[in-house]
MARGUNU-136791 format. One record per residue (C-alpha): chain; residue in one letter; residue number from 1; x, y, z. Coordinates in Angstrom, 2 decimals. Layout:
<sites>
lumza | zaro | paza | x | y | z
A | A | NUM | X | Y | Z
...
</sites>
This chain:
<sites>
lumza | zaro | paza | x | y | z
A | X | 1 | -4.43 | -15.66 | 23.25
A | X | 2 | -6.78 | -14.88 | 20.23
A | X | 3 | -7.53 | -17.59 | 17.80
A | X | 4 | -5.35 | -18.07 | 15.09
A | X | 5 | -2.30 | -16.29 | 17.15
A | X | 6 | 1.43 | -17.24 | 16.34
A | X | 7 | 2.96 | -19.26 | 18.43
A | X | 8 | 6.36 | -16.91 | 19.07
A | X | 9 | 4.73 | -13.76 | 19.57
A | X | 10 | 7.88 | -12.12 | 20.40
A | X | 11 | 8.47 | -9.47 | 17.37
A | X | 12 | 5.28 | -8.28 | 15.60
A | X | 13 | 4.20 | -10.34 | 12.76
A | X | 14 | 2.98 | -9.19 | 9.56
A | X | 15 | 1.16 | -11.53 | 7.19
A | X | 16 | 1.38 | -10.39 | 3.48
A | X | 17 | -0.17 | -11.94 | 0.00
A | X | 18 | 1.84 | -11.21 | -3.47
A | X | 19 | 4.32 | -8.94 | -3.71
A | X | 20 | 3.90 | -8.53 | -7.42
A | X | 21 | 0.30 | -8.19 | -6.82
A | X | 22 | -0.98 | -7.65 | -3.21
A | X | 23 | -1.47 | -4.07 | -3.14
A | X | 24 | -3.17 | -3.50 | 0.34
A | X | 25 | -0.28 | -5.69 | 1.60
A | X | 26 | 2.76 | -3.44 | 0.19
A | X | 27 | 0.19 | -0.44 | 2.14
A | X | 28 | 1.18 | -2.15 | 5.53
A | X | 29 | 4.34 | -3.59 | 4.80
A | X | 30 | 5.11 | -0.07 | 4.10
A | X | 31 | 3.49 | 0.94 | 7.39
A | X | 32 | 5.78 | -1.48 | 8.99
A | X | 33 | 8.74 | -0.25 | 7.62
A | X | 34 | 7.80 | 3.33 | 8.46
A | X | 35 | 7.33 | 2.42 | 12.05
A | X | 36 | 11.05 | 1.58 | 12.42
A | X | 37 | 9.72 | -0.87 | 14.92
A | X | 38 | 10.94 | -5.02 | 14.83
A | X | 39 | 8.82 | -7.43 | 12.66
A | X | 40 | 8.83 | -10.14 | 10.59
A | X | 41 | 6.91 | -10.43 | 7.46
A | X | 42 | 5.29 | -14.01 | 6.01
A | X | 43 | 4.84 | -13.72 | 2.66
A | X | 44 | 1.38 | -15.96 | 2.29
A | X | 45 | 1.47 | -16.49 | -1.26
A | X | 46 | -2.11 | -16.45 | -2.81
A | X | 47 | -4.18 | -19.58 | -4.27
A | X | 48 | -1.76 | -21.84 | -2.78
A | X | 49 | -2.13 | -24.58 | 0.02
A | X | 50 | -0.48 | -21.68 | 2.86
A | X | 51 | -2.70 | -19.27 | 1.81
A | X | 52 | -5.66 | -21.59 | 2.54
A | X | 53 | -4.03 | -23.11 | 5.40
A | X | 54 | -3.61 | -19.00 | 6.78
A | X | 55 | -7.72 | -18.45 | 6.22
A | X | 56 | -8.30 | -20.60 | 8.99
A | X | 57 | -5.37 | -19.61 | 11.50
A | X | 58 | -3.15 | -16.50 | 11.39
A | X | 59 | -5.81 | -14.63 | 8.62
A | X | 60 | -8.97 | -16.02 | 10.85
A | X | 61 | -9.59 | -12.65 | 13.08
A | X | 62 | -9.68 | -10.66 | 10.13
A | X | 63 | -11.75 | -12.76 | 7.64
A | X | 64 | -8.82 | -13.99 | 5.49
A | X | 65 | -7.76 | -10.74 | 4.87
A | X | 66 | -4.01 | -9.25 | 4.25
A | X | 67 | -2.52 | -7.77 | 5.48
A | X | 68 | -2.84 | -8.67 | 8.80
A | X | 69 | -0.51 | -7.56 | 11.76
A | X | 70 | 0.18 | -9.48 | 15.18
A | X | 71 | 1.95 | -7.82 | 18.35
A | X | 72 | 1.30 | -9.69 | 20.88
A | X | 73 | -2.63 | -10.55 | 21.71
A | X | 74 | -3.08 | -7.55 | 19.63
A | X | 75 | -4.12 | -8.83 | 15.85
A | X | 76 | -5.12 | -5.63 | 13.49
A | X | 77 | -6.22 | -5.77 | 9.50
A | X | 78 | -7.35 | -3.52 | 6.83
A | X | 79 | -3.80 | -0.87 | 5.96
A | X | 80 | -5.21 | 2.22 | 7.79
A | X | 81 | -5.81 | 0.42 | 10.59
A | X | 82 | -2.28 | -0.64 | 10.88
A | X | 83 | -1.36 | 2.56 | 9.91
A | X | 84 | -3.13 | 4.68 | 12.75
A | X | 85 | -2.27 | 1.23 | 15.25
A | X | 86 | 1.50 | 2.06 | 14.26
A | X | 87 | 1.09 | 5.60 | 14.59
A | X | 88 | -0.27 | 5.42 | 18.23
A | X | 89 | 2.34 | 3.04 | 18.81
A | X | 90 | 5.40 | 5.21 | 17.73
A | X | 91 | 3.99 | 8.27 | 19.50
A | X | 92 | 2.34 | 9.75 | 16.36
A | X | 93 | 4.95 | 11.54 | 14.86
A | X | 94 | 6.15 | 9.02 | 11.93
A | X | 95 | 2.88 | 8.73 | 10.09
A | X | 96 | 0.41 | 12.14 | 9.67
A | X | 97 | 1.67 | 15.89 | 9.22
A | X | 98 | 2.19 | 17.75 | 13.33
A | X | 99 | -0.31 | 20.44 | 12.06
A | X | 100 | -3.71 | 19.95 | 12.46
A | X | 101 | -4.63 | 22.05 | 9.18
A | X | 102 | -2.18 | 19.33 | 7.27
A | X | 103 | -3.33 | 16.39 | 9.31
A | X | 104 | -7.11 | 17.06 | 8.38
A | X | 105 | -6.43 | 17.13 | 4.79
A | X | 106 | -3.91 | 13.83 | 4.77
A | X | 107 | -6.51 | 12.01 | 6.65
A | X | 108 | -9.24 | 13.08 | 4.13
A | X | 109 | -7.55 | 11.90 | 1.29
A | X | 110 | -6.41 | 8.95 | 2.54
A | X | 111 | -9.69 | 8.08 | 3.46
A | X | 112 | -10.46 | 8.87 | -0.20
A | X | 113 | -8.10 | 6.28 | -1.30
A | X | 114 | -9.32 | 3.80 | 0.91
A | X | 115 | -12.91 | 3.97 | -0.68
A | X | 116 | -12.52 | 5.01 | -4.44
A | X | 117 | -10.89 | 5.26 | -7.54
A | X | 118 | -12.51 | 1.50 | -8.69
A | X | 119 | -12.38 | 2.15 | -12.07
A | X | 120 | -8.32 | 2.63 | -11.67
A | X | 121 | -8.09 | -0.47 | -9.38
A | X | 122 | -10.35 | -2.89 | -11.15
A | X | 123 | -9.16 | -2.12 | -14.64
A | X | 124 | -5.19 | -2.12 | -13.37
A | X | 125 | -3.98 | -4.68 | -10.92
A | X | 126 | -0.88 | -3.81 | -9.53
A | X | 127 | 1.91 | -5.93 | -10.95
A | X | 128 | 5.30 | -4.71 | -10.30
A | X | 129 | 7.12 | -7.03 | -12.12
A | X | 130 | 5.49 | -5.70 | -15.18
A | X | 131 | 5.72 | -2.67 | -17.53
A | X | 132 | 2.29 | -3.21 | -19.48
A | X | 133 | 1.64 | -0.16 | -21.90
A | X | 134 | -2.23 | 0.07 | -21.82
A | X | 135 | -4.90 | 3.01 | -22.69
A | X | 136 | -6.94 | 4.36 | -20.07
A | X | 137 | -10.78 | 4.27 | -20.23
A | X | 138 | -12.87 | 7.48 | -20.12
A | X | 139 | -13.29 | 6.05 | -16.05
A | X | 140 | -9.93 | 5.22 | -15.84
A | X | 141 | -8.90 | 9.00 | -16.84
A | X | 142 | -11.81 | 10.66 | -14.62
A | X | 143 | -10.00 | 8.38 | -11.55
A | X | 144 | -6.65 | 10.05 | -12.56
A | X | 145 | -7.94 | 13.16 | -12.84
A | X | 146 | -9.28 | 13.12 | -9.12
A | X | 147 | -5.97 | 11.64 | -8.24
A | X | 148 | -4.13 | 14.45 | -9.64
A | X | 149 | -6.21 | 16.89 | -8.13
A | X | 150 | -5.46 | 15.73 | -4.78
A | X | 151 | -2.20 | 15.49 | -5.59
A | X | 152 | -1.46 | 19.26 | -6.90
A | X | 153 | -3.61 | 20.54 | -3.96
A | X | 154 | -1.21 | 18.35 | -1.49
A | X | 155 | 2.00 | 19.21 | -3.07
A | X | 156 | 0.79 | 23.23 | -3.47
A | X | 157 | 0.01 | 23.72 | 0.49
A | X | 158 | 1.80 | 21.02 | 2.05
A | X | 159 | 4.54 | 19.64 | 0.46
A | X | 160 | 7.04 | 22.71 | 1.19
A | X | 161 | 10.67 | 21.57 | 0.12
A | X | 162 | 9.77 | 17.93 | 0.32
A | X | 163 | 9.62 | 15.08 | -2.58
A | X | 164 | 6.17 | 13.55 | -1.20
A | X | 165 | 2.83 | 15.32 | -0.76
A | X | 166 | 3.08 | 15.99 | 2.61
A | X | 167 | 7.18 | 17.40 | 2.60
A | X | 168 | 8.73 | 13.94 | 4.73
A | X | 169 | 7.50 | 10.34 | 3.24
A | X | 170 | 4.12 | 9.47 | 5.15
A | X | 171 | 0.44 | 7.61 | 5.73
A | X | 172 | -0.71 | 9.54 | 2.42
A | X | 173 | 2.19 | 8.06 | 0.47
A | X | 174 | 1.81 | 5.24 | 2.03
A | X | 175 | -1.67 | 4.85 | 0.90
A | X | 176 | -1.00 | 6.43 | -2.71
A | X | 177 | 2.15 | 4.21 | -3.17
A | X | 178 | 0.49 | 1.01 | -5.14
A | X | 179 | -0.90 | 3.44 | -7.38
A | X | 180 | 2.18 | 5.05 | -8.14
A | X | 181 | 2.83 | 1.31 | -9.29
A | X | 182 | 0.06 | 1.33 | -11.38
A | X | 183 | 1.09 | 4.40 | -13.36
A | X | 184 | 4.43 | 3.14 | -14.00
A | X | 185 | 3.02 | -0.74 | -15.01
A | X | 186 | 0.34 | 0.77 | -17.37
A | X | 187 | 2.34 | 3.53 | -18.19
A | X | 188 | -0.67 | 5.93 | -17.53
A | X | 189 | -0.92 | 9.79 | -18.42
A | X | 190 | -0.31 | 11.96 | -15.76
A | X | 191 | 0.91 | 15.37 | -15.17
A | X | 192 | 4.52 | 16.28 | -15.26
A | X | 193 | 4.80 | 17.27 | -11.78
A | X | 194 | 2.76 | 13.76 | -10.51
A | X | 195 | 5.70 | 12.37 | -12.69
A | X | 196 | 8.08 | 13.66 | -9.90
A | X | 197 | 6.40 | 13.10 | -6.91
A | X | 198 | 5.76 | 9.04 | -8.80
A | X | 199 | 9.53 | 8.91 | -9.43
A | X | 200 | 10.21 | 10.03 | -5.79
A | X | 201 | 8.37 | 7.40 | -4.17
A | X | 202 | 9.26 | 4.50 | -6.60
A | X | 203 | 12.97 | 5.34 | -5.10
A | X | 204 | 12.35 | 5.11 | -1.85
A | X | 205 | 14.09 | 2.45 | -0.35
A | X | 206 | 11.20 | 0.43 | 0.88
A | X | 207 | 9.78 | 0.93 | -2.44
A | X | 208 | 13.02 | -0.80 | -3.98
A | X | 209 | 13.42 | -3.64 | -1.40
A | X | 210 | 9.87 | -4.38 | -1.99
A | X | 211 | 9.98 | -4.19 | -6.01
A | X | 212 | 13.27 | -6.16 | -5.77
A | X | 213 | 11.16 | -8.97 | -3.73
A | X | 214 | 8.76 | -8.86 | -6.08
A | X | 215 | 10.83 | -9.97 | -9.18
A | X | 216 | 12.48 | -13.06 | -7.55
A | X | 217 | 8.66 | -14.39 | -6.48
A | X | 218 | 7.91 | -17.99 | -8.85
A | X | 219 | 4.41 | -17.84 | -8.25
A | X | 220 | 2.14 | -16.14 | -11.16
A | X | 221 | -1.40 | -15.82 | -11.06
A | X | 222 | -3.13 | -15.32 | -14.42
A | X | 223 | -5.97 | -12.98 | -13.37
A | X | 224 | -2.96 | -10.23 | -12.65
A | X | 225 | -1.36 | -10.86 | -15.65
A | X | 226 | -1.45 | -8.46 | -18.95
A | X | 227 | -4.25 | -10.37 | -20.68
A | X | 228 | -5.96 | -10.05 | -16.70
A | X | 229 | -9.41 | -7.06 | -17.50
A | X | 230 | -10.24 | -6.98 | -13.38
</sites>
């Protein structure tokens, strides 16, 4: 058994920071979810004695990193990594469009996600027990203007009769999801039809058992709080 596997390892095992805060964690929770497989989720909350305690055992194999999913001697980190470990798992057909025109494009932007938009990110933490009215910088806006982009270009050849960018909820939304967060937090300007498509996945019912989570949480961490710059 790898080190820093848990003991029952039964039902996967998810391990999660913040839910007010943890944004890469909601990406695999969400995974998770998506699968429709078994798990159970441990909420690790951050700068406390568990979450050190976790660096050295269940968070070890992936560098203290959430989140981090256990099936078995299997142990897999970073979100599209679960995603695509979920996706092989299920049979791919829960995660990334069937056509491979679609599929290409989902996986491109995605990827895009995963790597950029760090002016957006490092200027607006998620925090979804907040609504935090704040301007965006010239960076800030240049992020959301890639974002919408993508989005318009998604919804326009892919989306058909759908509410998400792909038509059925997805790895893209998936990915896209904490920033959907962010726009309603900061209350951010975007374009009426990203409006929608933010709406749709805010009411998603993952998105509201998660949310709902997140405002019964004690624990409060400064840096993601409104007077929080990074």
């Amino acid at each position: 058994m790898p080190r820093g596997a848990p003991a029952n390892a039964d039902r996967m095992k998810l391990f999660i920071g913040n839910k007010a805060y943890s944004s890469w964690s909601l990406r695999g929770w969400l995974a998770c979810k998506q699968s429709g497989l078994a798990f159970d989720e441990v909420v690790l909350p951050m700068s406390t004695p568990a979450w050190d305690q976790a660096q050295a055992n269940e968070l070890a194999p992936s560098g203290g990193k959430v989140p981090t999913l256990w099936d078995g001697d299997a142990v897999v980190w970073d979100s599209i990594a679960i995603i695509d470990y979920l996706n092989d798992k299920t049979g791919g057909t829960r995660f990334w469009p069937q056509d491979l025109v679609a599929r290409g494009f989902a996986r491109s932007i995605a990827a895009e996600m995963h790597s950029s938009f760090t002016a957006l990110r490092g200027a607006h933490a998620m925090n979804t027990r907040r609504t935090i009215p704040t301007p965006a910088t010239e960076a800030v806006q240049a992020d959301i203007a890639r974002i919408m982009e993508l989005w318009a270009q998604a919804r326009a050849r892919f989306g058909g009769e759908g509410d998400f960018l792909f038509g059925p909820f997805g790895a893209v939304d998936i990915m896209f999801a904490p920033v959907c967060t962010r726009f309603m937090t900061y209350q951010l300007p975007i374009a009426r039809f990203a409006q929608t498509y933010v709406d749709a996945v805010l009411a998603h019912p993952f998105m509201l058992d998660w949310i709902a989570a997140a405002q019964d949480e004690q624990w409060v961490i400064d840096k993601y709080e409104p007077s929080a710059t990074a």
